[in-house]
N, C-alpha and C positions, 0 to 999 in steps of 0.2 A: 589494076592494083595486083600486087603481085600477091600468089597464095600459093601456102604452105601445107596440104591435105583438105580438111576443112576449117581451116584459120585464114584469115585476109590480115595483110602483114600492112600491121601502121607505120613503123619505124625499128631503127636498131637500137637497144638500150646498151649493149657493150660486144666487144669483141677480141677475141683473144687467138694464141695459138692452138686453142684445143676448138673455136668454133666461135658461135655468135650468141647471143639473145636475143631476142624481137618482141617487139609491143607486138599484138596478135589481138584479133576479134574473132569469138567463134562466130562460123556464116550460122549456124541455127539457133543457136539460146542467145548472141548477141553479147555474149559474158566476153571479159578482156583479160587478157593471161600476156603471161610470160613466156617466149616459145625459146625454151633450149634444144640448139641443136650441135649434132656434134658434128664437126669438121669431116667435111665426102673421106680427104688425105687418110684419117684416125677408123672410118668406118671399116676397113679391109683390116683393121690390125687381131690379132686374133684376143680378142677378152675386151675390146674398148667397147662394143655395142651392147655386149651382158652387164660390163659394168656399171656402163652408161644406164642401159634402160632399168635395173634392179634399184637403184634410185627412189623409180617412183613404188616398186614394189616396197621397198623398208620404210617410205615415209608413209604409206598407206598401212601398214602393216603396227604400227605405232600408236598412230591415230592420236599425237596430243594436241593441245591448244600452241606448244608453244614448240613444233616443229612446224615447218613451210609446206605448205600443202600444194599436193603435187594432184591433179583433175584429169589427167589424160596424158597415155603415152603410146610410143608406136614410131611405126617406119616408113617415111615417106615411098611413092611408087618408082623414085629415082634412086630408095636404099637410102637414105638419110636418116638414122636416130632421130626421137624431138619428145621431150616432155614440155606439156603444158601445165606451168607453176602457177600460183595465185602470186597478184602482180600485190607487189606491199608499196607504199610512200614511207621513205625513210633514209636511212644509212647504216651499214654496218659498222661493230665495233672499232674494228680497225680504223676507219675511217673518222669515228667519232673522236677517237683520242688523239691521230694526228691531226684533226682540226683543232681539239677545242683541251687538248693536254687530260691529264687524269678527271675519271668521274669523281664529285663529290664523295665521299666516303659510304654515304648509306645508301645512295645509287647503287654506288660498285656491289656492295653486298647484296642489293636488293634483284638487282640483274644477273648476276650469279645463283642466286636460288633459283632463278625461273629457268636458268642454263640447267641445275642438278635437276629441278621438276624433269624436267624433258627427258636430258638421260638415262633419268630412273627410269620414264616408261620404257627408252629404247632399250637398254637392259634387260628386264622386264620381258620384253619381247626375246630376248636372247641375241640383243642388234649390239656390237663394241661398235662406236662411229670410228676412232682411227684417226681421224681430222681435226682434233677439234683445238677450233687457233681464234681470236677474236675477227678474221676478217669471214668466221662462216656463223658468226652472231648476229643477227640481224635487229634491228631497236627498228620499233614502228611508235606511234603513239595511240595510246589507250587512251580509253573514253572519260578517264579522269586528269588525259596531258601529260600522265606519264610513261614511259619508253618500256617497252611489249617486247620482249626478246621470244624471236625465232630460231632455233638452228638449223640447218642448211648442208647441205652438200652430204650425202648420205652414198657417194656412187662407191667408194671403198671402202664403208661396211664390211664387218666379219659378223658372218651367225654363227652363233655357237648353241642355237638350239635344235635339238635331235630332228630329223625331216624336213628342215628347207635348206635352201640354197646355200651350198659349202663357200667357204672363202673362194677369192678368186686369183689370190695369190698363190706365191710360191716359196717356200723357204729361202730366205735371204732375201727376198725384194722386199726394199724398204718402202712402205709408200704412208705419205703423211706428210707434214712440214716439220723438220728438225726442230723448228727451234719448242716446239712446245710437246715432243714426242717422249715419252720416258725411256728410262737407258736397256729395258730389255727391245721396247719398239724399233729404239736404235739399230741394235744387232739382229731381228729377226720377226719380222711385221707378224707372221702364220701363229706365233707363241701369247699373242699377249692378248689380255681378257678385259674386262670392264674397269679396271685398276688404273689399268692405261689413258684409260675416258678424264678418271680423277685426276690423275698428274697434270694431264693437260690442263684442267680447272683451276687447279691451284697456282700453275706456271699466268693463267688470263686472271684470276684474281691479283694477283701480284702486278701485274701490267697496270689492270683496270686502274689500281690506286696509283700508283707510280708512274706509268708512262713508259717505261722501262722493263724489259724481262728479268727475271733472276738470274739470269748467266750472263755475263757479259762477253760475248761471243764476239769477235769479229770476222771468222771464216767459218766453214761449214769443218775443217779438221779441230779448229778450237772447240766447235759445238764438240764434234764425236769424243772429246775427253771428260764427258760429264761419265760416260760409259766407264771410269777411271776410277772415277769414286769424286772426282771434283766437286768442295761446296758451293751452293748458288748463292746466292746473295741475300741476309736474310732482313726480311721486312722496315724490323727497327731501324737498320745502318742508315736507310733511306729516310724512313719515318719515323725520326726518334721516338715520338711519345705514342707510336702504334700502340694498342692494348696487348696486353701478354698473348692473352689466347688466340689473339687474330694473328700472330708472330706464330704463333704456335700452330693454329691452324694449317697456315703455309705452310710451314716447316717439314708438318707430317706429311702433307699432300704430295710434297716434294721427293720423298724419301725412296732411295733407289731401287730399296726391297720392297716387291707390290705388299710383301705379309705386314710391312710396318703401316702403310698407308691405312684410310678408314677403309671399312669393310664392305661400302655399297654408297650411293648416291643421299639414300636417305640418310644414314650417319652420317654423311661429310653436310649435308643441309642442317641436320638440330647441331652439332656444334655450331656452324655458322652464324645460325641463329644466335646462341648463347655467346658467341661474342659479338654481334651487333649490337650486345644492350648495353657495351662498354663504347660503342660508338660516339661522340662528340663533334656536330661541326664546327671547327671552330677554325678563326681565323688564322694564318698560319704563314707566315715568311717561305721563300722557295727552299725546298730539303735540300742537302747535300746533295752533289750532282756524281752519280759513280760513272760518268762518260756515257754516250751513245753505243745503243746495243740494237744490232740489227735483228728486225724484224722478220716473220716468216713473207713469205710472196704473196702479195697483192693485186689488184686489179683497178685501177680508177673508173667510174660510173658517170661522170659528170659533173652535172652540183649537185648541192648535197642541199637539202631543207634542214634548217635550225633546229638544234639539239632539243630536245626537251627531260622537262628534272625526271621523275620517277614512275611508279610502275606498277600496272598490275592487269586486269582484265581488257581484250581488245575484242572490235567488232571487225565483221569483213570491211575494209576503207571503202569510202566511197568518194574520197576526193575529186576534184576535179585539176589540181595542182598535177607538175609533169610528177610521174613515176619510175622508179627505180627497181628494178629486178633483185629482190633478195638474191638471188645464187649467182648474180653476175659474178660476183668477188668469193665468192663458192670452192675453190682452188682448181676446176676446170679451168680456170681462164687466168693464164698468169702473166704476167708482164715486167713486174720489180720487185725488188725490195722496198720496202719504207723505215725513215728509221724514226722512231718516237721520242718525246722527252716533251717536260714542259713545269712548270712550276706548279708546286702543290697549294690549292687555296682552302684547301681543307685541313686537321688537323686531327689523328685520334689518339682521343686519351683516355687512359686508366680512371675508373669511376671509382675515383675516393675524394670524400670529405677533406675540407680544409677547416681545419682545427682555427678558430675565434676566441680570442684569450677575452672572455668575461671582463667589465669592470669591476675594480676592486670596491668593496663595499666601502660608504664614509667611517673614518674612524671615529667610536662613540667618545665620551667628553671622559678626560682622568677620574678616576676613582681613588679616592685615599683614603687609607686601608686605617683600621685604627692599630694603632701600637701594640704589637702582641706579647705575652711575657716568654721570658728567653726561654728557648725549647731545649732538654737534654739533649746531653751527644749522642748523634745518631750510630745505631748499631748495625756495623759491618757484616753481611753475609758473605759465607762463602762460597769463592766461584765455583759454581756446578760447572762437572766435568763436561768436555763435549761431546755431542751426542754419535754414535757410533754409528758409519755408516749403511744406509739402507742394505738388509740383507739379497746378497745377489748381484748389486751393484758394488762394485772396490772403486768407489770412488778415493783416491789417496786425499790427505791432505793437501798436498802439494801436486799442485794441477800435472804439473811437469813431469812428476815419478809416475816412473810404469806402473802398471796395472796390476794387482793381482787375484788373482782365482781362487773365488768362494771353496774350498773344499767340498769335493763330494767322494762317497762309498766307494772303494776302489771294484772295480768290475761293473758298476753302475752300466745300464743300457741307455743308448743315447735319447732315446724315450722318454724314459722316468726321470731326465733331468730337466727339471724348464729351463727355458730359454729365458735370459732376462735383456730386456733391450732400454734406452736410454735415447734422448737428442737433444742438443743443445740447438736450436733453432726459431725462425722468429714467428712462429706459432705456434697453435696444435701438431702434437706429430702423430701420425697412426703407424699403427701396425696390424701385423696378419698374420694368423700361426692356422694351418689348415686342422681342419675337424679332424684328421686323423694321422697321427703322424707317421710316417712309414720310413727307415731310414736302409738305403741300398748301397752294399758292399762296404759298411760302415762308415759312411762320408756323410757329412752333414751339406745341405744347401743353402748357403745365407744371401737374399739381395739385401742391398743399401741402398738408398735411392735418394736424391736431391732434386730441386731445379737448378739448382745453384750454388756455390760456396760461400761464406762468409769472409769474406778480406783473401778469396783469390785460394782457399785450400782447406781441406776437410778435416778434420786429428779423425782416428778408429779407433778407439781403446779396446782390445780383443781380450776377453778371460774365461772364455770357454774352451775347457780341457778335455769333453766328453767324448770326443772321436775327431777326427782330420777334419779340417773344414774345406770347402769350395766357396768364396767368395766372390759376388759378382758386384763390383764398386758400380752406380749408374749413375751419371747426370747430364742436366741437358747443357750443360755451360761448362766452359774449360776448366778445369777441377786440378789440385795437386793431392792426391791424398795419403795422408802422412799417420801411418801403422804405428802405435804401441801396443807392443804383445806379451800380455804375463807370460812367464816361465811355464810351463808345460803344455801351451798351446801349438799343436802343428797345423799351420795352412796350407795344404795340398797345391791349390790354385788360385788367383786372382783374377776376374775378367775382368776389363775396363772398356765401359760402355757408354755410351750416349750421343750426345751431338758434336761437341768441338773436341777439342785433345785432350787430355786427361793423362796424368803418371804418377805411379805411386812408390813410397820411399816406406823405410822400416820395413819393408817383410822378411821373415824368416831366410835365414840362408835355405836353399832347397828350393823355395815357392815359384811353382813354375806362374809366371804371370804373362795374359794372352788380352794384348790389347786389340779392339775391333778398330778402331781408328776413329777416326772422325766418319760420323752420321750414324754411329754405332753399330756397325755392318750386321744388319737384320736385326737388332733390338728396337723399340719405339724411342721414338727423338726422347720422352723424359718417363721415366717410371711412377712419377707424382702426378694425378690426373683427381681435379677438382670434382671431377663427372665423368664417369663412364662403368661403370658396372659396378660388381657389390663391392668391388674394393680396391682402391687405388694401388696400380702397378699391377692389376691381373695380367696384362698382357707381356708386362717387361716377363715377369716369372715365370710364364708359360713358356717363351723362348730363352729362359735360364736353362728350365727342365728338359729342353729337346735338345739344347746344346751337348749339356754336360749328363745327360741321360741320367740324372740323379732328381728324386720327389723334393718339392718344395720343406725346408722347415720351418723355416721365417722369411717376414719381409718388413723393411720398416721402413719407414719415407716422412720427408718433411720439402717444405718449401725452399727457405733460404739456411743453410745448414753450416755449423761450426763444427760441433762432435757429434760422433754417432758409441752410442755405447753396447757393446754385445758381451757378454756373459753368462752366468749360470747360477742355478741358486740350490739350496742340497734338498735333495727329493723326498 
């Protein structure tokens, strides 16, 4: 029997150009492992055996449940690399979707937490994985039948923690699978941080549900135009009745600036969370097909053991069923592309009530009235005048007619005048005026913020006179927004920011306006956040103020939006 150090070699479980795997028994504890070994050809290349063997150092270094645990490594006496992996029963991501097409919807979400679990620790540890594509997910089955993710392939790791082992790249080498790399990773492997981990997340959550990547890539120079600003593909077009936040989710995850993305593994898990509880499985016709989009590189394992539903806690296996090497498909070992698709039998929807029209009560039996005697002529009042509009708001009569500007103190400081804000939209609208107001080289700061317009475009009725304004227009949806501006308002600036395209009509001759384009280049995809700190749109405003190097004055946000009203009221 052929032997490998002290391992006695059962079989080959896969093999590739970068080397093999092999069933293995250790000769003294009798334990059964995985043996990677890397190719004699790769061992002389200079960084293949550090990267190779640091491997088992980050996955040891980690230490989670739901990374691949890596028991022994080292160099055979012929010079051969070989780590000894825990041998799992299963199949990886990749593999699961081009068998059996998209996971159920609470799968996919469910499977993707225990992906961010893991992360976090790697993170955590100050480990960026670099790789992370569905064929280095590993699903085994937990001890309640459902699918146990592991992740896998740790040899191109970056530490970014002070005293261990530096990257082992070099500026400019890309290393990672394109298709699920984010666009700074694209242009320069050595720059990018834990952000990168998350793109990738978001690029395999969007798979998981779909089948499909969010680009529809068909060569590797199509891929490199995401680095352009190119948008992906988003969630809805696929799955129309996705839930908002789960569209939204992706979206952010997506976003080409790592500053808009969430902030660590933990945030991107509690929203996950919070739109899983808009989850629905429901029955569901195949989605719109956006064509075949090729996958990152692959490896086949053999057969594959039957999928199983969902997920959570796992023991070491102890099958006796053939096994499969988590890291065969690990991106060591490449061979193809695959390309996915498949019909969706899940469906997720928006957790709202449907309204039940009551029956109408029986009608009581007629009543006849007795004959009353004739009443005098009733006495006409007269029509009271109508009521004068809210002071600070001008709102005109006539929706149509401009705006005009409450008066105030001439020399007035932009300070002592409030702000008065208004929205016509289809619910609560909030706002935010900061605890102290500070106003620099007498410009004022205004966001505006929507998810959306109402009938395709915004109205702004602008009547504040108190000094120059900076307006920064946000929304997450293609927006027209259409400026009326009382008489002695000047607008210095307009930004136009958010996800799709956005332009705006009425402003002031002079108004320099500076659109970011689509994706909002470096803004957050929407400035209206149901949840996320003390006040919706902190984050849009935060990169208002470092843009335009001016202190916030207002901010005012609403969901589905028709007008927004800005103003002034006398101090």
């Amino acid at each position: 029997m052929r032997r490998i150090d002290r391992y006695e070699i059962e079989g080959q479980l896969g093999q590739g150009g970068f080397g093999e795997v092999l069933r293995a028994r250790h000769t003294v504890l009798g334990t059964r492992v995985a043996l990677k070994l890397l190719a004699p050809q790769h061992s002389a290349t200079p960084g293949m055996v550090e990267r190779f063997l640091r491997e088992a150092q980050l996955a040891a270094a980690i230490g989670n449940p739901h990374i691949v645990g890596i028991t022994d490594a080292g160099v055979t006496s012929e010079g051969q690399p070989f780590l000894a992996m825990e041998l799992l029963d299963g199949e990886d991501l990749e593999q699961r979707i081009s068998r059996a097409g998209p996971l159920p919807p609470a799968e996919a979400i469910d499977v993707t937490l225990q992906i961010l679990e893991a992360l976090g620790a790697a993170h955590a540890a100050g480990i960026v994985h670099r790789d992370m594509k569905p064929a280095n997910v590993f699903l085994v089955r937990g001890p309640d039948g459902r699918p146990f993710a592991k992740l896998l392939d740790f040899g191109i790791s970056k530490v970014t923690e002070p005293g261990k082992v530096s990257s082992l790249t070099k500026t400019g080498v890309m290393l990672g699978t394109p298709a699920y790399m984010a666009p700074e990773q694209l242009q320069d492997t050595r720059s990018v941080d834990h952000r990168a981990d998350l793109y990738a997340v978001a690029a395999i959550l969007f798979e998981t549900l779909t089948g499909q990547l969010p680009y529809a890539s068909e060569s590797f120079a199509d891929l490199m135009a995401r680095v352009q600003g190119r948008e992906p593909v988003r969630l809805d077009r696929v799955l129309p009745q996705a839930p908002r936040a789960l569209v939204e989710l992706i979206d952010r995850g997506l976003m080409p600036d790592p500053r808009a993305r969430f902030r660590d593994a933990s945030e991107m898990a509690d929203a996950l969370r919070r739109a899983g509880g808009a989850v629905t499985p429901t029955e569901l016709g195949p989605a719109p097909s956006t064509g075949p989009v090729a996958a990152g590189p692959s490896v086949a394992t053999g057969p594959v053991t039957p999928s199983v539903p969902e997920t959570r806690a796992v023991p070491a296996p102890s099958s006796a069923a053939p096994l499969w090497l988590a890291g065969v498909a690990a991106g060591l070992f490449l061979v193809g592309a695959c390309v996915v698709g498949g019909a969706i039998a899940y469906s997720l929807i928006d957790d709202e009530p449907t309204a039940v029209a009551a029956p109408a009560p029986p009608s009581p039996p007629p009543v006849v009235a007795p004959v009353a005697p004739v009443a005098p002529p009733p006495v006409v009042a007269p029509t009271p005048a109508p009521s004068p509009p809210p002071v600070g708001l001008p709102q005109p009569v006539d929706p149509n007619a401009p705006p005009v500007a409450t008066p105030i103190p001439e020399g007035a400081e932009p300070c002592d005048v409030p702000v008065v804000h208004d929205a016509q939209c289809d619910r609560g609208w909030n706002r935010h005026l900061p605890e102290r107001c500070e106003v620099r080289r007498d410009r004022e700061l205004h966001v505006l913020a929507a998810y959306e317009p109402q009938g395709g475009s915004i109205t702004v009725d602008v009547s504040r006179t108190v000094a120059p304004l900076v307006l920064v227009l946000h929304a997450y949806a293609t927006t027209r927004w259409e400026l009326r501006v009382a008489e002695g308002v000047e607008i210095e600036e307009i930004i136009l920011a958010g996800y799709d395209r956005h332009e705006v009509v009425g402003a002031p001759p002079g108004t320099r306006v500076t659109n970011r384009g689509p994706r909002g280049g470096g803004y957050p995809i929407m400035a209206w956040e149901w949840e996320g700190g003390s006040w919706s749109g902190e984050r849009a405003a935060e990169v208002a103020e470092r843009e335009t190097r001016l202190p916030l004055r207002s901010w005012i946000g609403c969901y589905e939006v028709g007008r927004f009203t800005l103003g002034q009221s006398t101090p």
